[in-house]
C-alpha atoms as one frame of an Amber mdcrd trajectory, in Angstrom:
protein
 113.219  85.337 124.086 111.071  87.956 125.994 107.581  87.165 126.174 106.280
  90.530 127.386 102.159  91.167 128.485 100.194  92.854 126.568 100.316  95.844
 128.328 103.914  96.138 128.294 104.486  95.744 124.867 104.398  99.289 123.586
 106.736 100.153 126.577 109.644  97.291 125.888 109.494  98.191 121.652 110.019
 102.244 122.831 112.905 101.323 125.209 114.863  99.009 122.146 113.719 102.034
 119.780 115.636 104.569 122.196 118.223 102.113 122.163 118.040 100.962 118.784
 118.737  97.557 119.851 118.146  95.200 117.061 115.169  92.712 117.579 113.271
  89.968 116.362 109.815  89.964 116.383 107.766  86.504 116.910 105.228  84.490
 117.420 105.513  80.956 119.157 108.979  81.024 118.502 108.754  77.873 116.307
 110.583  78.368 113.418 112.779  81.299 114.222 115.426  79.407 112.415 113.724
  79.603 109.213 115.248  81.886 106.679 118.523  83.895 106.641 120.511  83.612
 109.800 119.579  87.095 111.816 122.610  89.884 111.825 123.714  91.006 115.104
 122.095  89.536 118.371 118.965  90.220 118.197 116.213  90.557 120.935 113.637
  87.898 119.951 110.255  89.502 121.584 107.517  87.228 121.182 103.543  87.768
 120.967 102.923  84.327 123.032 101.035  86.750 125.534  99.066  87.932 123.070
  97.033  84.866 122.648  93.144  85.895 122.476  90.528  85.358 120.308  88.925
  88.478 120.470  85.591  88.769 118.182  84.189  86.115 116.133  80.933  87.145
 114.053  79.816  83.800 112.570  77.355  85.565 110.829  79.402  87.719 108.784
  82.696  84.764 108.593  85.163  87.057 110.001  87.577  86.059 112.929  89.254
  88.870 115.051  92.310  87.570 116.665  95.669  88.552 119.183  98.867  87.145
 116.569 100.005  84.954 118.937  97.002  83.053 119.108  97.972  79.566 118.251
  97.132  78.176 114.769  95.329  75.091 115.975  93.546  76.363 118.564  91.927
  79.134 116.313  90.762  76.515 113.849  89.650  74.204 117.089  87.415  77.426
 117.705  85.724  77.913 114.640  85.397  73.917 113.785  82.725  73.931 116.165
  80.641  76.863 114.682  80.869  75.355 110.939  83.529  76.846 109.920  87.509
  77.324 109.166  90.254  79.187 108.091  91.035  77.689 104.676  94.749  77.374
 104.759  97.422  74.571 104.714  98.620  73.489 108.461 102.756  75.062 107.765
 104.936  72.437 106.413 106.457  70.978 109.586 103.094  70.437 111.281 101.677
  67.356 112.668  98.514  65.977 110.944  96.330  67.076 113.484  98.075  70.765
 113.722 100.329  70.794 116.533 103.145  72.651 116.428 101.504  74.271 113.637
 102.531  77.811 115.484 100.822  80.772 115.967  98.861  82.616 113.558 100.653
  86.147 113.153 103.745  83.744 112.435 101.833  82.313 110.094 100.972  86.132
 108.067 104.338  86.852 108.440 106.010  83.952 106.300 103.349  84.696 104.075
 103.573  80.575 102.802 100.859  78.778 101.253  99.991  75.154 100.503  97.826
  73.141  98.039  94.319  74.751  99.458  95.681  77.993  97.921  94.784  76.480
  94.511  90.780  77.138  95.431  90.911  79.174  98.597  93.826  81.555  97.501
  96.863  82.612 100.185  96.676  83.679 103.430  97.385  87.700 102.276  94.048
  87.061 100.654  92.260  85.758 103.308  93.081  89.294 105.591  90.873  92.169
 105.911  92.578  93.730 108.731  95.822  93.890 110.784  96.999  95.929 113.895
 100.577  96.148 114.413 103.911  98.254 116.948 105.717 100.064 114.860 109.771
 100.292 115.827 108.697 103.210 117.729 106.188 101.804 119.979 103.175 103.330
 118.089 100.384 101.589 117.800  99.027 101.105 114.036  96.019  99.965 111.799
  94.717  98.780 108.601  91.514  97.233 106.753  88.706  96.549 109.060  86.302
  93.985 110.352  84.193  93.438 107.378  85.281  91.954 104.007  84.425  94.429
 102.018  86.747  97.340 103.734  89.210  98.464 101.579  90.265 102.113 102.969
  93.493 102.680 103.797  96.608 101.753 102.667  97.277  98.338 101.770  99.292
  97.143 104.879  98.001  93.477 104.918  99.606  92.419 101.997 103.110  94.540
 102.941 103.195  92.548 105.905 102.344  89.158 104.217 106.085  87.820 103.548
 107.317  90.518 105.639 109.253  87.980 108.258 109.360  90.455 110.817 111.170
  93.284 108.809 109.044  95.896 109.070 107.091  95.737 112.247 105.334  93.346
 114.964 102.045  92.202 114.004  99.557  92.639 116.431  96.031  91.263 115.735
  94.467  89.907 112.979  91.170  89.814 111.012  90.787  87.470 108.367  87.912
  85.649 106.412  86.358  82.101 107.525  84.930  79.823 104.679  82.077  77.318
 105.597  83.491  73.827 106.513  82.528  71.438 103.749  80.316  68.876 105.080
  81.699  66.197 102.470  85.232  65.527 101.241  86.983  62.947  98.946  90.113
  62.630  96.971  92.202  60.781  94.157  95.874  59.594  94.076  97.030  59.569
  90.221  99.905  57.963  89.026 101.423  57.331  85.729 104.509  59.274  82.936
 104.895  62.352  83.447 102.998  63.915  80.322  99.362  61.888  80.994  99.682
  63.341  84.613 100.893  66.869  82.810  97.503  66.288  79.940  95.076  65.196
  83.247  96.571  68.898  85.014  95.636  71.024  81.628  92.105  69.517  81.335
  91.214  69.566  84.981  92.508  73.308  85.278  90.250  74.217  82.009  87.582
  72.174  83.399  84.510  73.658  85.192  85.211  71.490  88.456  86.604  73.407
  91.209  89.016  70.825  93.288  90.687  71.681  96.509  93.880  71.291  95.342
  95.606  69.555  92.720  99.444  68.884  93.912 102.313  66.930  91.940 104.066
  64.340  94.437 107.661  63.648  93.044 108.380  59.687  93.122 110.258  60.119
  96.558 107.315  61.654  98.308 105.061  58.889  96.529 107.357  56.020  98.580
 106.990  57.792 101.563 103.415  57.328 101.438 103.986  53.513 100.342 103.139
  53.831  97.054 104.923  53.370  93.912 108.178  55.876  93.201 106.295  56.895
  90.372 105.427  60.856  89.963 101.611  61.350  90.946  99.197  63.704  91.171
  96.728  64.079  94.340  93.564  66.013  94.281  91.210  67.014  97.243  87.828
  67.402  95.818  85.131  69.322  98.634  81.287  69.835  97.836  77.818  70.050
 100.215  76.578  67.063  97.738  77.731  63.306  98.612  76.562  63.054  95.070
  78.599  65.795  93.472  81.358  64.845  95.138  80.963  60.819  93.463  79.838
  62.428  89.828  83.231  64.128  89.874  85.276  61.659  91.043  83.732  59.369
  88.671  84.362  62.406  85.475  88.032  62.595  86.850  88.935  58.868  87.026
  87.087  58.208  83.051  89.307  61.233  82.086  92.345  59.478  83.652  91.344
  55.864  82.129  92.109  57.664  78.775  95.115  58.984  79.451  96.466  55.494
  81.208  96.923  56.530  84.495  96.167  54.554  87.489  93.576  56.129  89.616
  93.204  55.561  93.619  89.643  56.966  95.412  90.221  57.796  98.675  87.964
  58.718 101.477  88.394  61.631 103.533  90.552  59.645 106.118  93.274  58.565
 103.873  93.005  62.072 102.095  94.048  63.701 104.923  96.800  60.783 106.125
  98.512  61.470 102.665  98.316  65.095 102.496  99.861  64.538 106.416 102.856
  63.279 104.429 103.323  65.977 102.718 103.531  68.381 106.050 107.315  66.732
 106.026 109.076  66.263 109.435 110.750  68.491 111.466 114.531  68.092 111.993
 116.848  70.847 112.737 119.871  69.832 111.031 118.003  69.163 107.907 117.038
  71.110 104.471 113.752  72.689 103.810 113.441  74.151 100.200 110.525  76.642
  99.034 110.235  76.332  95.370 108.117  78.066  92.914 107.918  78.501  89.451
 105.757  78.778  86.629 102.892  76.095  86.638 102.803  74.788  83.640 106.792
  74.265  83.771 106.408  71.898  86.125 107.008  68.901  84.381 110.688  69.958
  83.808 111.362  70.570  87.255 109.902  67.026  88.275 111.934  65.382  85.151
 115.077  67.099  86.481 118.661  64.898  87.593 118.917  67.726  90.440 115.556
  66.733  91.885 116.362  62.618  91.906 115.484  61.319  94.858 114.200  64.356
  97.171 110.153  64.773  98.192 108.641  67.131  96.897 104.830  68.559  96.736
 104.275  71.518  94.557 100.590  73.166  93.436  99.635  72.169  89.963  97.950
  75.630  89.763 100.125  77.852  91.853 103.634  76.684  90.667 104.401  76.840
  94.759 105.820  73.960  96.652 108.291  72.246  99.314 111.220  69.934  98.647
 113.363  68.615 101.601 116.022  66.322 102.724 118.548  65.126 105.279 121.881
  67.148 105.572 123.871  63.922 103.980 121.388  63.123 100.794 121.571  66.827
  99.519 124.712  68.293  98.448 124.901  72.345  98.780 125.528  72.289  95.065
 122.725  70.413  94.458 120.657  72.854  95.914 122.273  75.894  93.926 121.411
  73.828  90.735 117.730  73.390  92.099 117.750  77.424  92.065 119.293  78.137
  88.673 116.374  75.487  87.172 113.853  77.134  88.986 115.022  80.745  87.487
 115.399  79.013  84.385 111.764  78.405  84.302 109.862  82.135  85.915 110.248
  81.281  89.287 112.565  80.882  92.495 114.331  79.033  95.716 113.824  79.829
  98.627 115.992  77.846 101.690 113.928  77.698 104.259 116.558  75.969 106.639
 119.611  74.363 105.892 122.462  72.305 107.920 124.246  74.036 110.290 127.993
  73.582 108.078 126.582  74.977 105.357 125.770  78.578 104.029 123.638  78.921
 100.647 121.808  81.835 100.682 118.266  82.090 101.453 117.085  83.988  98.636
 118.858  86.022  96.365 117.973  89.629  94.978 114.983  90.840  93.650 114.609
  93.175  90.163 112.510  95.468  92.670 115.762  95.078  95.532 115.451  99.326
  95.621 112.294  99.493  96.346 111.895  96.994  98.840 114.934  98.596 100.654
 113.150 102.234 100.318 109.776 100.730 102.461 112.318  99.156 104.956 113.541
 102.541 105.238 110.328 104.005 106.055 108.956 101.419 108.757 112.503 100.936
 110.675 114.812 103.753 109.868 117.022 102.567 112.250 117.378  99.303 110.901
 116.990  97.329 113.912 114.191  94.767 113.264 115.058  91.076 111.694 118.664
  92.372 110.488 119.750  90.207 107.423 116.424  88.867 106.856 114.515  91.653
 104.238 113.080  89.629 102.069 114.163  89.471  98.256 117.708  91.350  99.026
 120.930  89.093  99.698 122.851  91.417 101.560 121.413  94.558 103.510 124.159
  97.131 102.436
């Protein structure tokens, strides 16, 4: 892995461009294994270098930063004016954010967890982005005020991009006030009182954090009951609010027979901790998404028996994972097929090292996807084999 300085960044991406040498762009470098394996040895050139935090304006709740700025330390930064980056730590994390990577990384996997039911993804949280194109130019989009929106849409191209079409640069995304109070509830109980509790809370005027299903495995790993569950994450300015909802929720979930746990912000966060998964490199790490309210089939499924899994009761978007013996490679194909079955996808994230399931598969929109790859890296040297939604680069 190069790690070159700032200044000779342009230089190094012109000399691979002359030689059309294929590369890798990245961050940290801490999950390069994610994804499809990379075609060809590739150069991986990393931003590490590029690791400032270049303008904060608290006033307006914009952050300016280098992509290889790590993750926790950004958050660190704004914590102590107020404020924060609304977004999940990536699954993998520890509790408190290390080896949460860096946050171009971050844009560039374009993954979201349960705050993305209130706060939205991460493409939605960026108003600007400076990238190197293949050829060593320098490039530019949005701006450094939220309401910008001349230009061409590059923030969102590059959201998901995983390095295909260029090396992100810098970064200028949105903060969001830190809420000064926080609680949550743990729901357990069958499958359709959890499912009725989802539908009223999502018509409902209250505005939770996030609402995620826990599959019964994830549930024991938290020492609870292997029962399917549903935790919330309610946030509010009011200590008061914050008890007049939890008290609506749990009467609501009285009715319906479900078991109802309060928990304080402490053992809010300790669960949701369980949820970040741990790292292991021989392991699988699925990405799963579908459509929301089909969610009770997926969790009812024989080919999810037994795994952890934490998906968004309002997104559809989740994580299931498991050690290389207790998942079959079939198993995981079935997984897919349910997940197409019912408007949505898999996504293997990482796999064991003897096996060879593809990441993703192809896309309706495969042609068009190929035609901007075309565009940004004629020479097809960046991230070879890993152009998101096509199987196999032809």
């Amino acid at each position: 892995m190069i790690t070159p300085e700032p200044h000779e960044l342009s230089e190094l991406v012109r000399q691979l461009h002359a030689q059309a040498t294929p590369w890798l762009p990245a961050g940290l470098g801490s999950r390069l294994g994610w994804g499809p394996a990379v075609q060809d040895t590739a150069t991986v050139v990393s931003c590490q270098r590029l690791n400032r935090i270049l303008d904060h304006a608290v006033g307006d709740f914009t952050v300016t930063v280098e992509a290889g700025t790590p993750l926790r330390q950004l958050q660190e930064t704004l914590w102590s004016h107020g404020q924060w980056l609304a977004i999940d730590w990536p699954w993998g994390s520890e509790a408190d954010g290390s080896g949460a990577g860096s946050v171009g990384g971050l844009v560039a996997r374009g993954l979201a967890g349960g705050l993305c039911h209130r706060y939205l993804g991460v493409r939605d949280q960026l108003i600007g982005i400076g990238l190197m194109r293949t050829d060593g130019v320098a490039a530019r989009a949005g701006g450094k005020v939220v309401k910008n929106v001349a230009g061409y849409d590059l923030m969102r191209l590059f959201t998901g991009s995983w390095g295909s079409l260029g090396l992100i640069t810098e970064l200028t995304l949105r903060t969001t006030p830190l809420p000064p109070q926080r609680r949550g509830l743990l729901l357990q109980g069958p499958l359709e009182a959890l499912d009725g509790l989802r539908r009223w809370l999502l018509r409902s005027s209250l505005t939770p954090e996030l609402i995620d299903w826990w599959s019964p495995a994830l549930s024991l790993r938290a020492a609870r009951e292997p029962k399917n569950a549903l935790l919330l994450g309610l946030a509010s300015v009011s200590a008061e609010a914050l008890a007049d909802q939890s008290t609506e929720i749990q009467g609501r979930a009285e009715e319906l027979g479900l078991h109802c746990q309060r928990l304080d912000p402490e053992r809010l966060e300790a669960l949701r901790a369980v949820a970040l998964g741990e790292r292991s490199a021989q392991g699988w790490l699925l990405r799963l998404g579908l459509l929301p309210s089909h969610a009770t089939q997926l969790l009812a499924a024989h080919a999810l028996r037994d795994l952890p899994l934490v998906l968004g009761a309002g997104s559809g978007l989740g994580y299931a994972w498991a050690a290389a013996e207790a998942l079959p490679a079939y198993r995981v194909e079935e997984l897919r097929r349910l997940c197409c079955r019912h408007g949505g996808y898999l996504t293997v994230l990482q796999q064991p090292p003897a096996t060879a399931v593809p990441a993703w598969s192809d896309v309706p929109s495969r042609a068009l996807i190929e035609a901007v790859k075309r565009e940004f890296d004629p020479k097809q040297q960046l991230a070879r084999g890993r152009l998101p939604g096509v199987l196999k680069a032809a």
